[in-house]
N, C-alpha and C positions, 0 to 999 in steps of 0.2 A: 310142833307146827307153828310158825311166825303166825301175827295174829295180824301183823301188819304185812303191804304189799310195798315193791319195790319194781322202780323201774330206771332204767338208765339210757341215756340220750348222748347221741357223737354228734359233734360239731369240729369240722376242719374247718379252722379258724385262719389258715392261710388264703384270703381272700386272694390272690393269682390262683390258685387252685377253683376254690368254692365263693363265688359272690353272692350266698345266704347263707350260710350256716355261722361267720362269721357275725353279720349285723344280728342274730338272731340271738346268740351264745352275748353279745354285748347287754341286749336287753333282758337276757334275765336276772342281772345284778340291780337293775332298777326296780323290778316284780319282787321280787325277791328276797328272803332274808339268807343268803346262802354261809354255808360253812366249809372250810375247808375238810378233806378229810387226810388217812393217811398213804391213800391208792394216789400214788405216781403213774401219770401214762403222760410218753413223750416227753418227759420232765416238768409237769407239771400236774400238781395237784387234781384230784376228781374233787368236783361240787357239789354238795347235799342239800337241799333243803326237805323237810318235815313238814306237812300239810296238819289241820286240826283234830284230824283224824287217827295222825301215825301214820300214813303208809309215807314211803320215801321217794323221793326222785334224782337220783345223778345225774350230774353234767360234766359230760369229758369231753376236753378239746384235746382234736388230735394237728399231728402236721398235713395227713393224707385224708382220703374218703378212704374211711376203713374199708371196703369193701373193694379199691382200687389196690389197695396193697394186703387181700385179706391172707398171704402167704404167713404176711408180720405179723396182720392184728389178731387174727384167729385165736392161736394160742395165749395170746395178753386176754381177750375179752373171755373166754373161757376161763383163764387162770381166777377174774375178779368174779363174773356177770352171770357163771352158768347156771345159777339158781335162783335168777331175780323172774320175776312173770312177765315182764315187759321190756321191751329194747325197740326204740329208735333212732333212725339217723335222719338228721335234719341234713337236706342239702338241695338245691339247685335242679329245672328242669329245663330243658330246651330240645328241640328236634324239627326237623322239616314237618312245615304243614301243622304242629303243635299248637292247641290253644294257648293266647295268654289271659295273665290275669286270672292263676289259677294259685288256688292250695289241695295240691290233692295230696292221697297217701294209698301204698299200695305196698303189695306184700311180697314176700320175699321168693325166690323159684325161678328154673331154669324150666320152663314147658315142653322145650326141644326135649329133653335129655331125662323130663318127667324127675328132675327133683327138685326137691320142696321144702320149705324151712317149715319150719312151725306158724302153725297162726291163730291165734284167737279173735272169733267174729265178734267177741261181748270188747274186747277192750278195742278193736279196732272202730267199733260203733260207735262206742264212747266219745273217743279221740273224734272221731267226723263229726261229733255231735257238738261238743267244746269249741272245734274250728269254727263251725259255723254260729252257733250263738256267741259268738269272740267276735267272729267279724261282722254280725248284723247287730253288736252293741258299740263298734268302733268306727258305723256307718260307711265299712269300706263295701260299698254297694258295686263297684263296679270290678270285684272280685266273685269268683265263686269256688266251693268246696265240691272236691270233684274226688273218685277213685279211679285207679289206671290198673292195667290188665298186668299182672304177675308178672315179676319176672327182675333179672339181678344182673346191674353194674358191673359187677366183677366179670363177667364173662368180655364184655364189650372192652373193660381196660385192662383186661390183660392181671387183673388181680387176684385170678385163682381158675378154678377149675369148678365146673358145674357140682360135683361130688363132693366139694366142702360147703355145700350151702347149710345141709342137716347136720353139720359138726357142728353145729352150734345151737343148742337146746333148749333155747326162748325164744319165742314171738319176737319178731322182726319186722319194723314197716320201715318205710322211707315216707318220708315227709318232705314234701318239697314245694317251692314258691317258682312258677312257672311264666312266661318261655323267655323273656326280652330281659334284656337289661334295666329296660324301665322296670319293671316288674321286680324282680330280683333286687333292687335297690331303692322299692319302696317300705320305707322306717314302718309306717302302720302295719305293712302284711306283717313282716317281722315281728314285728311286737304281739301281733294275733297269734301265731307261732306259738310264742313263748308265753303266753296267758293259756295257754290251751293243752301244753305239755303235762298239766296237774291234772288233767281234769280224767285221763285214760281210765282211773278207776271209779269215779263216779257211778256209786252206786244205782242200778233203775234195776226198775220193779217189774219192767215189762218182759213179757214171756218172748225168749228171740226164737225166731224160725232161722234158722242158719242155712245157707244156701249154698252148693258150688257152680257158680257163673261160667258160663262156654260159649266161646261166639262173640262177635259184634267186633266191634272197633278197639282200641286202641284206653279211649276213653268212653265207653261207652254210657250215655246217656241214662237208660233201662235201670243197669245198675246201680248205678249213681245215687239217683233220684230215689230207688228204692229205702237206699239209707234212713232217708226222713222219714217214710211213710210207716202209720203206723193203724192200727185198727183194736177194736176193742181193747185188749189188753195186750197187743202182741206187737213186736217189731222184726222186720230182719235183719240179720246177724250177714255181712258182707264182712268175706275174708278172699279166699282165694280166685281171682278170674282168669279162665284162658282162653286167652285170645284168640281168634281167631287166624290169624297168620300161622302163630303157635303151634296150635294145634293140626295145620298143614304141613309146615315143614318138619314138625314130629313125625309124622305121618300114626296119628292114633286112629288111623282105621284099620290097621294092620295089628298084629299079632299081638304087638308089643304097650297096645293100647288102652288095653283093660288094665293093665299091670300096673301102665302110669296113672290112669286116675285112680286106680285103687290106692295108691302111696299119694296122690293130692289128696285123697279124700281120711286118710291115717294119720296127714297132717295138720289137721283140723280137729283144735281142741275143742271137744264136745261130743265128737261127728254133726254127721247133717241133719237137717230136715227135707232137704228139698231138691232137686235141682233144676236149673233153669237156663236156655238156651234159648238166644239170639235166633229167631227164625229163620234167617239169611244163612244160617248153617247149613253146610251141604248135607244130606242125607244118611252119607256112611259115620257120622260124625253123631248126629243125631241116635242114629241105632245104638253107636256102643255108650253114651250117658242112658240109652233108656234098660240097655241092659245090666248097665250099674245100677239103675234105679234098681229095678226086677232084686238084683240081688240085695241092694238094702233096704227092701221095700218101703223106700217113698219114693214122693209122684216127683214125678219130671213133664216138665212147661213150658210153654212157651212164652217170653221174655213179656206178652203185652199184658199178659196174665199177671205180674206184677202190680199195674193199675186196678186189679181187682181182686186182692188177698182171701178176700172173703169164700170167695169159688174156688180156691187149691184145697182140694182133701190132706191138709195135715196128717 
């Protein structure tokens, strides 16, 4: 067993494509002391660098958002990746109605279709934890570090099918600098970004309470903010959230809905501790996380309850 950790990061570096992953993938030759290695993808070299520590970090520039052509990259990032702990893709956010001025990261899953990649709530904590002490030391104040509710690219561009998300056997987040072009071609986020891509395994001490989030918005606030909060010696572990939409036009009040969270909740390395829903959730929604609870026996809450860590029966 490696005694060191390993993680690897995609940047499509064809800025008509991606207008972050490319400023991003530039700054961290300046961070950086990086090395070539001997993995080719796209015809060009994958980047190492070695932190004081030992654990590793790759940097692959591709031509595509691997996950827009995950037909092609599937088998390449399996052939190198399938045994490293960690994997991200650095890229771009936009949408109607979308805040900007964001760094958020969010995990991988199709909620329609109830599949799920992998995800780990300790390194994904880490990583928001890096963003944010990155950008309140680079005084970019008029940004904020956010998480966004589940869910994968590739369905939306046509780059695969909901059932290759678990073919791929590492923790998966996306990373992205959100919604405007201003934003996206701001040099500082960028560089926040890439200062923050080492820090994923950053060792803390604190005991994580790991949660599966249901309900709420899109970007929901509750869980967000959870991230930072911590108490005595304990913090939350935010990994996988579904959304609310999600979880409707899944339709997990129906038969097939115990099934799916129970494969969200297999997908989460650790398992849980908790779960917690947006109270704006409809009812039949509510029932089957509390009967997930019942069968994992832990408590399931209501999302205000987050403000007061203290009162949930761990």
């Amino acid at each position: 067993m490696s005694l060191f950790k390993r993680a690897v990061y995609f940047f499509c570096t064809n800025p008509d494509i991606d207008p972050v992953a490319g400023r991003v993938f530039d700054k961290l030759s300046e961070i950086y002391n990086l090395h070539e290695t001997d993995i080719i993808v796209d015809d060009s070299p994958v980047l190492e660098y070695s932190d004081e520590g030992g654990d590793r970090f790759y940097f692959v520039g591709t031509h595509k958002v691997i996950c827009h052509d995950y037909n092609n990259y599937l088998p390449v990032i399996n052939n190198y990746f399938s045994d490293y702990d960690m994997t991200g893709l650095i890229t771009w956010h936009e949408g109607h109605n979308a805040p900007d001025r964001i760094l958020s990261v969010h995990t991988t899953g199709d909620v329609e279709t109830g599949c799920f990649g992998p995800a780990n709530p300790v390194y994904m904590h880490n990583l928001l934890l890096s963003l944010e002490n990155n950008r309140t030391n680079a005084q970019l104040a008029d940004f904020t570090v956010t998480t966004e509710a589940t869910h994968w690219s590739g369905v939306i561009y046509g780059g695969g099918t909901p059932d290759m998300i678990p073919q791929f056997p590492v923790p998966i987040v996306d990373i992205e600098i959100g919604s405007t072009s201003e934003s996206w071609s701001n040099e500082t986020a960028a560089k926040v970004i890439a200062q923050s891509l080492t820090g994923i395994f950053t060792v803390n001490e604190k005991s994580f309470k790991s949660l599966l989030c249901a309900g709420g918005v899109h970007f929901e606030p509750s869980f967000a903010n959870a991230v930072f909060q911590t108490w005595e010696d304990n913090a939350f572990g935010i990994s996988h959230i579904l959304g609310n939409h999600w979880l409707v036009t899944g339709q997990y009040e129906g038969e097939d809905g115990q099934a799916r969270l129970e494969a969200c909740v297999n997908s989460i390395q650790g398992g849980i501790n908790g779960i917690v829903f947006h109270d704006n959730l409809k009812g039949a929604y509510k029932e089957q996380l509390r009967v997930l609870g019942r069968k994992l026996n832990v408590p399931v809450f209501k999302h205000k309850l987050l403000r007061r860590p203290w009162d949930i029966s761990f």
